[in-house]
C-alpha distance (Angstrom), angle and dihedral (degrees) to the residues before:
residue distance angle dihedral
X1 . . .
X2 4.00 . .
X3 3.64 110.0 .
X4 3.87 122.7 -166.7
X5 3.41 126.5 -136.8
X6 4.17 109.4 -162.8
X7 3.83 127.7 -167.6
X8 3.82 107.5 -85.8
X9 4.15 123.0 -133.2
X10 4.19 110.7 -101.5
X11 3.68 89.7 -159.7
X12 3.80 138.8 -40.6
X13 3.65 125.6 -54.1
X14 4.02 92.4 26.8
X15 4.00 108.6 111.2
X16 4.02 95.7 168.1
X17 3.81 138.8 44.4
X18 3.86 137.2 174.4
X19 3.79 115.5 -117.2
X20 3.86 86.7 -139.4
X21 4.40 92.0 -174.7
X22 3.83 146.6 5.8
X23 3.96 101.8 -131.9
X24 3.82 83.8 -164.1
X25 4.24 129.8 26.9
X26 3.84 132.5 -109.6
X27 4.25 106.1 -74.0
X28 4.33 97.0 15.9
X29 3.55 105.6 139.7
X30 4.00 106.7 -126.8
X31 3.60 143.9 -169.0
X32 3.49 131.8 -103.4
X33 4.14 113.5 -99.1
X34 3.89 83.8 12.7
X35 3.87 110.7 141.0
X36 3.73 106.1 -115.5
X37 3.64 107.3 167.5
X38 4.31 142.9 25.0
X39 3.58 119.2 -140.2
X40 3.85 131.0 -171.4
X41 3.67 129.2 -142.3
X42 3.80 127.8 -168.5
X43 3.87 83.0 -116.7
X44 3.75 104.0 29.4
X45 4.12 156.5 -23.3
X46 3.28 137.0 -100.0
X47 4.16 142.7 161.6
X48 3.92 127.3 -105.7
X49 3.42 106.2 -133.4
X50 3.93 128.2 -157.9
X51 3.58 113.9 -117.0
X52 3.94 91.8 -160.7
X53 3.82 144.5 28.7
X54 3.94 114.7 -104.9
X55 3.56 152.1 70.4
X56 3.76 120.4 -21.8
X57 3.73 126.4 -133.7
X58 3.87 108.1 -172.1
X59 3.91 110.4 -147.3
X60 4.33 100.7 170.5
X61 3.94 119.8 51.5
X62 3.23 117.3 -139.9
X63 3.66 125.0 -93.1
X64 3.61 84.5 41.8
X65 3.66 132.9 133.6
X66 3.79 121.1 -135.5
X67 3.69 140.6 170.0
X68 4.13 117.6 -96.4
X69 4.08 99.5 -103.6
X70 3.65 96.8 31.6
X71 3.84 115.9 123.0
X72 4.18 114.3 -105.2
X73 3.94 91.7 -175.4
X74 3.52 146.7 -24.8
X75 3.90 128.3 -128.0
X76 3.91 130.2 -146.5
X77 3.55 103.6 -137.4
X78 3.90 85.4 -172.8
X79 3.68 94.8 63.1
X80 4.00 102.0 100.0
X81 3.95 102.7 -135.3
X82 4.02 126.9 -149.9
X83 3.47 99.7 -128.9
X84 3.51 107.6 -149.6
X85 3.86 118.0 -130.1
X86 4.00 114.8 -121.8
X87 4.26 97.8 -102.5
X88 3.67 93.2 48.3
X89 4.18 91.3 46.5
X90 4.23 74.1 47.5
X91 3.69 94.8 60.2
X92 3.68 98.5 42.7
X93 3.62 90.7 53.3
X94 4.10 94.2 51.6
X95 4.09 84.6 41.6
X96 3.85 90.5 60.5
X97 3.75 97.2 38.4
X98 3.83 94.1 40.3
X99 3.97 85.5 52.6
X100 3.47 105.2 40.0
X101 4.27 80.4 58.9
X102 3.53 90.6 67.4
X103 4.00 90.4 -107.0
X104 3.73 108.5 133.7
X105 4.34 102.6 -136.5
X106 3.71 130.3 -172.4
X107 3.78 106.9 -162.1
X108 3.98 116.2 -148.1
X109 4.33 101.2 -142.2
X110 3.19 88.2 -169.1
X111 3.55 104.7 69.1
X112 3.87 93.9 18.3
X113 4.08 77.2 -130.1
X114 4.15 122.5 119.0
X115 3.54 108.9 -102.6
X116 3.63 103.8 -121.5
X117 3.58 98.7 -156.4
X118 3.93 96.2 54.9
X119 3.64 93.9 53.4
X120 3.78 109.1 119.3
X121 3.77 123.6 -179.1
X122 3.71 128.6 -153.9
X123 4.09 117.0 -126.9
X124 3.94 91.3 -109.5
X125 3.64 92.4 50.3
X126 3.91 94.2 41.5
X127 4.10 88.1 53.5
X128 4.46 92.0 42.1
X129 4.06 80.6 49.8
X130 3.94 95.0 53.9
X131 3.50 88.4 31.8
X132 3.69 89.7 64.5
X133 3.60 98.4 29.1
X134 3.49 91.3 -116.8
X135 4.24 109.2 145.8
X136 3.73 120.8 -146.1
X137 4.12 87.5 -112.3
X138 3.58 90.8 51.7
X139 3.81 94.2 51.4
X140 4.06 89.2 43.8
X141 3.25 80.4 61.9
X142 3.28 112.5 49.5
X143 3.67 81.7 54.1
X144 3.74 92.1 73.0
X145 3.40 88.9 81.3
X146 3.52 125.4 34.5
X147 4.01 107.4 -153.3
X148 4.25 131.9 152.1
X149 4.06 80.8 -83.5
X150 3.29 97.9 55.8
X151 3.88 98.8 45.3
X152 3.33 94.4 46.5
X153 4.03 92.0 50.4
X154 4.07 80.8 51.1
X155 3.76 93.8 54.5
X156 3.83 102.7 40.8
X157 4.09 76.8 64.4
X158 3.60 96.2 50.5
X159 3.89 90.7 40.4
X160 4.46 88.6 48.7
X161 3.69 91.4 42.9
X162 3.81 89.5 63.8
X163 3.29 101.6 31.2
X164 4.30 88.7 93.6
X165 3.97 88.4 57.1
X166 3.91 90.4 44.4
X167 3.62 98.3 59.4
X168 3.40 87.2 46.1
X169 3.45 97.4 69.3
X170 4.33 142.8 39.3
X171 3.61 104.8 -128.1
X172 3.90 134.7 175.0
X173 3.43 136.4 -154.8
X174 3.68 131.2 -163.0
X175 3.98 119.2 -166.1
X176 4.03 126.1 -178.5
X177 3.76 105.7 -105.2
X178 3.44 109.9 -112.9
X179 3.94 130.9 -117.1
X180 3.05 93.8 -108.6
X181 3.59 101.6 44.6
X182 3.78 88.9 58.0
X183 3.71 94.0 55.0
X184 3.50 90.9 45.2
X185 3.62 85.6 56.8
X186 3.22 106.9 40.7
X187 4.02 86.2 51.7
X188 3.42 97.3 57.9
X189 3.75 97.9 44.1
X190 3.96 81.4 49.1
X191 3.90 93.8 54.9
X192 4.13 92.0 53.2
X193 3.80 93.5 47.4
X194 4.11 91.5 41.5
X195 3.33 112.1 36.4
X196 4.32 136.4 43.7
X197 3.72 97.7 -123.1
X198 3.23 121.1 178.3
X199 4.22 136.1 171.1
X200 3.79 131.2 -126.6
X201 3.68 128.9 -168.2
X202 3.58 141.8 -142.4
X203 3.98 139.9 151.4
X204 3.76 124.9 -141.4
X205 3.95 126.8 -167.1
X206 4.18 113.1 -119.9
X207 3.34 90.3 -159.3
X208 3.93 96.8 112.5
X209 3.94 98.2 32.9
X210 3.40 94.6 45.4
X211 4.15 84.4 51.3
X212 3.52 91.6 53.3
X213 3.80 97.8 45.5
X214 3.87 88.1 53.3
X215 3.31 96.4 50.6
X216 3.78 101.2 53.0
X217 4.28 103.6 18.2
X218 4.28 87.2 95.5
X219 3.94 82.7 55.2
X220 3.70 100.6 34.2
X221 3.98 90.5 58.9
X222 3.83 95.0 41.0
X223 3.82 88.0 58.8
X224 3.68 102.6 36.6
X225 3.84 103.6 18.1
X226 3.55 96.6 -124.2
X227 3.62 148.0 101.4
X228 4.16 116.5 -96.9
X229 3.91 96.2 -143.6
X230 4.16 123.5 178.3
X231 4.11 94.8 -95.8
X232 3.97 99.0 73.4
X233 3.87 78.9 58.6
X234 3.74 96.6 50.3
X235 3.87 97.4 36.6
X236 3.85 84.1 51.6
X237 3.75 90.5 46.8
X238 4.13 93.9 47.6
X239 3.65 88.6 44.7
X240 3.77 91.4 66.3
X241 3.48 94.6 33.7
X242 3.93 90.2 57.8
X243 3.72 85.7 58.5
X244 3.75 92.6 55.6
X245 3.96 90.3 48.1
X246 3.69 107.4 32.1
X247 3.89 86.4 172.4
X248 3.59 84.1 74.7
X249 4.22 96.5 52.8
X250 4.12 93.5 59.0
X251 3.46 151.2 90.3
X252 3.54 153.5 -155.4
X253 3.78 125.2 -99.2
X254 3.75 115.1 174.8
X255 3.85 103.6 -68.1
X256 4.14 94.6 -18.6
X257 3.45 128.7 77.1
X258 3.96 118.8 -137.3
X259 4.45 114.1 -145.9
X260 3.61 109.5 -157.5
X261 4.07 116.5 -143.5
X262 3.84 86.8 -165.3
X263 3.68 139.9 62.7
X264 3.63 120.4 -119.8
X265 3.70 100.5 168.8
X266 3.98 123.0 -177.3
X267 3.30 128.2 -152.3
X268 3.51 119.0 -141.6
X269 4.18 110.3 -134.1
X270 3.67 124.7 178.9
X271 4.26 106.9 -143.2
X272 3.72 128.4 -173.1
X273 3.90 84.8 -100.5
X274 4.07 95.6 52.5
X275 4.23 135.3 -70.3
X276 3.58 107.2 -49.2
X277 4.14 123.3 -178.7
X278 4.00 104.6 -145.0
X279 4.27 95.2 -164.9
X280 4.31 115.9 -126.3
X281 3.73 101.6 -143.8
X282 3.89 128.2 -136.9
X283 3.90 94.1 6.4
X284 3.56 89.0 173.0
X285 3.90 91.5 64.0
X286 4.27 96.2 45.0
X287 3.83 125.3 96.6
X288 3.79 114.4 -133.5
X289 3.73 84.4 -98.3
X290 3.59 97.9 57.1
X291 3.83 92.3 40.0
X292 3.80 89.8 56.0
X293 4.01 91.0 50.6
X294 3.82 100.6 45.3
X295 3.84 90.7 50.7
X296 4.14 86.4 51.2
X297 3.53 92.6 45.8
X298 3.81 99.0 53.9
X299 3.81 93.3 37.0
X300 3.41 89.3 55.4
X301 3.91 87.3 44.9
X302 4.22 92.1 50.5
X303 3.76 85.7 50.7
X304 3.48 101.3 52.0
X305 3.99 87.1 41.8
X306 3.46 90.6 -120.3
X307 3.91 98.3 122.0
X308 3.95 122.2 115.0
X309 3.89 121.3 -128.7
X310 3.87 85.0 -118.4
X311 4.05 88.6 51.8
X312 4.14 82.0 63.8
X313 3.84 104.6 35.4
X314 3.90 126.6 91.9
X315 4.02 101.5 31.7
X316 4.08 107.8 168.9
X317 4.17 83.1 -163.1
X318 3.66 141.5 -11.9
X319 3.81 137.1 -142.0
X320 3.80 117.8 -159.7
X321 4.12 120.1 -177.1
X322 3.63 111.4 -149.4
X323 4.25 81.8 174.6
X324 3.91 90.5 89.9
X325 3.77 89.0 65.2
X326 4.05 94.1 47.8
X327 4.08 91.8 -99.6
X328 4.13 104.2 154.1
X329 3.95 91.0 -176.8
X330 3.64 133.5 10.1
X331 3.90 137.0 162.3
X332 4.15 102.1 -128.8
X333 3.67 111.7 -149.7
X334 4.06 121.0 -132.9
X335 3.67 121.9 -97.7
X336 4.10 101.5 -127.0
X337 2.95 114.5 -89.2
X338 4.05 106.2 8.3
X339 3.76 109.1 97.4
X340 3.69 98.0 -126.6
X341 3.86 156.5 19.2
X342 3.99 137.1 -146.5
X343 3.45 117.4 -149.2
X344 3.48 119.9 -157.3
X345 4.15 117.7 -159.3
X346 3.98 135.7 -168.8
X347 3.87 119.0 -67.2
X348 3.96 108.2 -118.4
X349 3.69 132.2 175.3
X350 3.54 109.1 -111.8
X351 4.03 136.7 166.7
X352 3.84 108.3 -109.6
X353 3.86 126.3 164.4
X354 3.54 119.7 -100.5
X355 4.17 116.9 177.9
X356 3.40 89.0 -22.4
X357 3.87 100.0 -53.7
X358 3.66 127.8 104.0
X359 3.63 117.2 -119.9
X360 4.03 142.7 161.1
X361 4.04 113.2 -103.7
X362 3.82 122.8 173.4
X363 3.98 98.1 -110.8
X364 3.62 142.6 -152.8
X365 4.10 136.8 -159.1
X366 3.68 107.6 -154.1
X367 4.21 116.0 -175.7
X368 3.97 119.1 -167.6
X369 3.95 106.6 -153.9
X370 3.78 111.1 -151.8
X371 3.63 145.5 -168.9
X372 3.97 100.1 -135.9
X373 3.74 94.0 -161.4
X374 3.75 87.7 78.0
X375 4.20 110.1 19.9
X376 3.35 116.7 58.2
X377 4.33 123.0 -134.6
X378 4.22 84.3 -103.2
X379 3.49 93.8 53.5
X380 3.39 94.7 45.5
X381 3.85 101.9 52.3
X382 4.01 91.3 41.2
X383 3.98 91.1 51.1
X384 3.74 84.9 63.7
X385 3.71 92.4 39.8
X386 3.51 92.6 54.4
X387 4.29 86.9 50.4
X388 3.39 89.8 50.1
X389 3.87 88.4 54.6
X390 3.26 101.6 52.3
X391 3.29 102.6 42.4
X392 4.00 94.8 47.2
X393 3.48 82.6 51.2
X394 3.95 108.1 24.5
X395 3.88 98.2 165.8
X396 3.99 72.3 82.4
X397 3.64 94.3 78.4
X398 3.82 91.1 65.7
X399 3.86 88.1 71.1
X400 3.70 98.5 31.1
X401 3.54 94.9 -94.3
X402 3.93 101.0 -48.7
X403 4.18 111.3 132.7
X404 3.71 103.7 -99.0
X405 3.85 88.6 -123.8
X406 3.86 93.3 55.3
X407 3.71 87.3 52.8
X408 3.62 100.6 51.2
X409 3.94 88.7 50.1
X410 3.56 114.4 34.3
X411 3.96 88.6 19.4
């Protein structure tokens, strides 16, 4: 019986997508629930999925554009498959990497082991391998295990061995824009036409922050196995300063304009497939902790294209940090129809005056994009003040951005 597998909805209003790649080819036997295919939305990705084992019959190319409900493939779930068991699907893998290299490998199936003795090794890989000081036991190996490290060691090979015939010649490539890249462009071309945007500046010192991060990271990631970056700080920090300057956490809607009383803050994460802004819910109510969790888990989400549409609809604000990249200043630009943008920039050692002496501090430029129409030039300027607070001084945040003094005293 022919099953058939049709393209699934991303989210309401979207009628087309771009099956962007075949995971598997035209006849491969596959597994049921095994991801088969990518496709690309003007709003987001996802996976096609087979809903049975069997034999494929691929019906869309890829790079194609088809109609939501439209059948991508079918699959005979009479065809009897031989499922491969996981060393030989091992072996295959290292044979096609290994020979796409330019190394020449005879694989024992016996064993499941490289044969030693039929390895041979093409001039321009013998010379990279000595260049390195890489030996030919060392790389056989490495190939015992086929991780990120390994491919990537594989491929810097492949891309050096051409490299001589590249310069050689002037090439050009043309590629199909993506869906996503033409929303993405049409949104920001739509945000300078629509809206009066405009940038302000400010610098903060890291000196503190980047104290308290040290001190407690080693801890941090033993407890919650992950990373304590800078933007749990600043999303913490922006989330009380949007309660301080509501002006700042609105939009537009027709002739009305809508105040938020919570924080739905999205962070802004660039993916192989484009900058997407997965959205961390109900800031207002998260612990630094949590903050700095949720924003790994949908990160990690965006990059692996696993994110829903709904996962990145509904943001309040966003924060994007062009810093990880080595950007020292940068004019964000609004995500339609929030009201604003913080920009976050690289973290440089610069002189700065401190009670009249010059000294070295780990610093910061910070930029707040705004739609003018609804924040005001004080509001602007005193959001970033009250970032620049917090963060210099981020025991702050524990009392929502009152000096810990003040509290204690006039409570």
């Amino acid at each position: 019986m022919k099953i058939e597998i049709k393209i699934p909805s991303p989210g309401e209003s979207i009628t087309e997508v771009q099956l962007s790649s075949w995971f598997v080819a035209n006849g491969d036997f596959v597994e049921r629930n095994q991801e088969i295919a990518e496709l690309e939305s003007d709003k987001a990705t996802l996976t096609l999925t087979a809903s049975v084992a069997g034999s494929i019959a691929i019906l869309v190319q890829a790079g194609e554009t088809v109609s939501v409900g439209s059948i991508a493939c079918t699959i005979d779930a009479d065809t009897v498959g031989v499922s491969k068991n996981p060393e030989q699907k091992q072996i295959e893998n290292k044979k096609t990497i290994i020979e796409s290299s330019g190394v020449e490998v005879s694989l024992n199936q016996s064993n499941d082991k490289v044969a030693e003795q039929s390895i041979k090794i093409t001039p321009v890989a013998k010379e990279m391998l000595k260049e390195k000081g890489v030996s030919r036991e060392e790389l056989l190996t490495k190939m015992q295990r086929i991780g990120s490290k390994e491919v990537d060691f594989i491929l810097k090979y492949q891309e050096s061995a051409h490299s001589g015939a590249l310069k050689q010649e002037r090439t050009e490539e043309r590629v199909k824009m993506s869906p996503l890249r033409k929303k993405l462009s049409q949104r920001l071309v739509q945000v300078k036409n629509q809206t009066a945007m405009l940038t302000t500046f400010n610098e903060v010192n890291m000196t503190q922050v980047m104290r308290l991060r040290n001190a407690y990271k080693e801890e941090f990631q033993q407890k919650f196995g992950e990373k304590l970056g800078f933007m749990s700080f600043f999303t913490r920090a922006a989330t009380i300063a949007l309660q301080l300057h509501p002006s700042i956490n609105s939009m537009i809607d027709g002739e009305d304009i809508i105040h938020f009383t919570y924080s739905d803050i999205g962070i802004a994460v660039q993916t192989s497939k484009g900058l997407m802004v997965p959205i961390i819910r109900d800031c207002d109510k998260l612990t630094l902790a949590q903050t700095e969790l949720e924003i790994a888990r949908m990160a990690q989400k965006a990059r692996d294209a696993k994110i829903s549409l709904d996962e990145m609809s509904g943001g309040t604000f966003t924060i994007t940090n062009g810093g990880v990249f080595g950007s020292l200043l940068s004019t964000p630009i609004i995500n339609p129809p929030q009201a604003g943008i913080l920009g976050m920039h690289a973290i440089n050692d610069r002189p700065v005056a401190e009670n009249g002496q010059v000294v070295i501090r780990p610093m910061m430029y910070v930029a707040l994009s705004y739609d003018h129409r609804l924040v005001d030039g004080k509001d602007s300027v005193g959001f970033l003040v009250r970032i620049k607070e917090l963060i210099e001084n981020p025991e702050r945040m524990l009392f929502d951005g009152v000096d810990a003094g003040k509290k204690l005293i006039l409570g």
